[in-house]
C-alpha positions in Angstrom: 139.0 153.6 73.3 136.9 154.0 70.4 135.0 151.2 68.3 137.1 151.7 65.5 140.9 151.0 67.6 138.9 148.1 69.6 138.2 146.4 66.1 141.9 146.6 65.1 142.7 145.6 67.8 140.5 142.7 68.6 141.3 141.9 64.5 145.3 141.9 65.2 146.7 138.2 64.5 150.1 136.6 65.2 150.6 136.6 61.8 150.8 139.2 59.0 148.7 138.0 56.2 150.5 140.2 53.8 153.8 138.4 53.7 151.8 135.1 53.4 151.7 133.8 50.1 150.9 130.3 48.2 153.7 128.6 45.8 152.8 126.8 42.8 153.7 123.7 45.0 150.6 124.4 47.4 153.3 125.0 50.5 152.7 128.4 51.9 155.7 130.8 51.9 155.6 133.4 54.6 158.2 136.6 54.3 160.0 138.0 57.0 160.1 141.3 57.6 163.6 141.4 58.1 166.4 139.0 56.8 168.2 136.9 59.7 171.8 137.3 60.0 172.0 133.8 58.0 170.4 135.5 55.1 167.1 134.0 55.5 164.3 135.8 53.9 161.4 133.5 53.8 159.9 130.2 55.4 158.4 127.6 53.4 155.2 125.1 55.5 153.1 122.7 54.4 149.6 124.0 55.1 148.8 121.6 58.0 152.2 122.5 59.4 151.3 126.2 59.4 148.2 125.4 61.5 150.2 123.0 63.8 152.5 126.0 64.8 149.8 128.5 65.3 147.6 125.8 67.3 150.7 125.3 69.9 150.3 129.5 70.7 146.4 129.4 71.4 146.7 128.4 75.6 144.7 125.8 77.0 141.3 126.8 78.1 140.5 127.4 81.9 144.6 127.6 82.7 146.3 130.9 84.5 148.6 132.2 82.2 150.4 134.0 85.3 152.3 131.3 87.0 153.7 132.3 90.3 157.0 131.0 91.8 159.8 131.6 94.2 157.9 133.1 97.5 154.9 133.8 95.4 154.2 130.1 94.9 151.5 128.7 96.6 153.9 126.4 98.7 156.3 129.2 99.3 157.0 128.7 103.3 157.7 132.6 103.0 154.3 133.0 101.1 152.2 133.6 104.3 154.2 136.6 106.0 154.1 138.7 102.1 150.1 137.7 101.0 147.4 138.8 103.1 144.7 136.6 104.2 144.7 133.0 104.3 146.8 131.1 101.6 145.6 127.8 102.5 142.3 125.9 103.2 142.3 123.9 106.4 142.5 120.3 105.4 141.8 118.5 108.3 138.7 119.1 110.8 139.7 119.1 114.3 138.6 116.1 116.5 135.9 117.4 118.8 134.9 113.7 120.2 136.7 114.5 123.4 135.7 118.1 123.8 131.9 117.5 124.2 131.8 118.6 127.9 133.7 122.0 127.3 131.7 125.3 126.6 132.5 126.3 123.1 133.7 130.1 122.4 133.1 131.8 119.5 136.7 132.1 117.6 138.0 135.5 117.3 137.6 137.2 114.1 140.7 136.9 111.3 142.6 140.5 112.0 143.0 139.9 107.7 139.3 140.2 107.5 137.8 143.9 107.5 133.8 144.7 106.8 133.4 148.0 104.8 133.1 149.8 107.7 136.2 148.7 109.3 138.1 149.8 106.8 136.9 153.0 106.0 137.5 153.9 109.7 141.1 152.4 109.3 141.5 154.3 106.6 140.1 157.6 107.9 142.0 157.1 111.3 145.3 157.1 109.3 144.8 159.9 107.4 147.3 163.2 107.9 145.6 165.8 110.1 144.6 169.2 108.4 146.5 171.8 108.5 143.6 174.3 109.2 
């Protein structure tokens, strides 16, 4: 992108400032672009009411604006077998009180979890074969 397109469109607003005008009453009248089926051609707002309207757009700050549901959703019973890797945190620790006597063993790796190498050879290994 040039400089020039990412200004215009960094500058871009949810309102056109051209059809927005001020009455002789103060209110300010903004024009539509097209008239609604009713014959409406124009809305009149107090100035505090303008900014009230255009305040309830901006989104609240830190919030995902992608919302998942149905299997997506992070309680989604199906959520596990479509996402890879873990979905959920373990929330309890296991109790290893009673355990003390018992050699530990290193836990298998997570099958989800690939270094960089074992991906590229997963990746090479599934390549098509040549046809030289």
């Amino acid at each position: 992108m040039t400089a020039t397109k990412t200004a215009t469109n960094a500058a871009a607003m949810a309102l056109a400032l051209e059809r927005l005008s001020v009455t002789d009453d103060g209110e300010l009248r903004y024009a539509l672009k097209h008239p609604y089926s009713n014959g409406t051609t124009h809305f009149l707002f107090d100035p505090l009411d303008l900014l009230a309207k255009l305040a309830a757009l901006v989104p609240r700050p830190r919030v995902n604006l992608t919302r998942y549901h149905g299997v997506f959703a992070p309680n989604s019973k199906l959520r596990a077998r479509l996402v890879p890797g873990k979905t959920r945190k373990r929330t309890h620790k296991p109790d290893l009180s009673n355990q003390s006597s018992l050699p530990t063993q290193p836990e298998p790796p997570d099958p989800t979890r690939l270094t960089w190498a074992q991906r590229r050879v997963t990746h090479h290994s599934n390549a098509p074969l040549s046809s030289t």
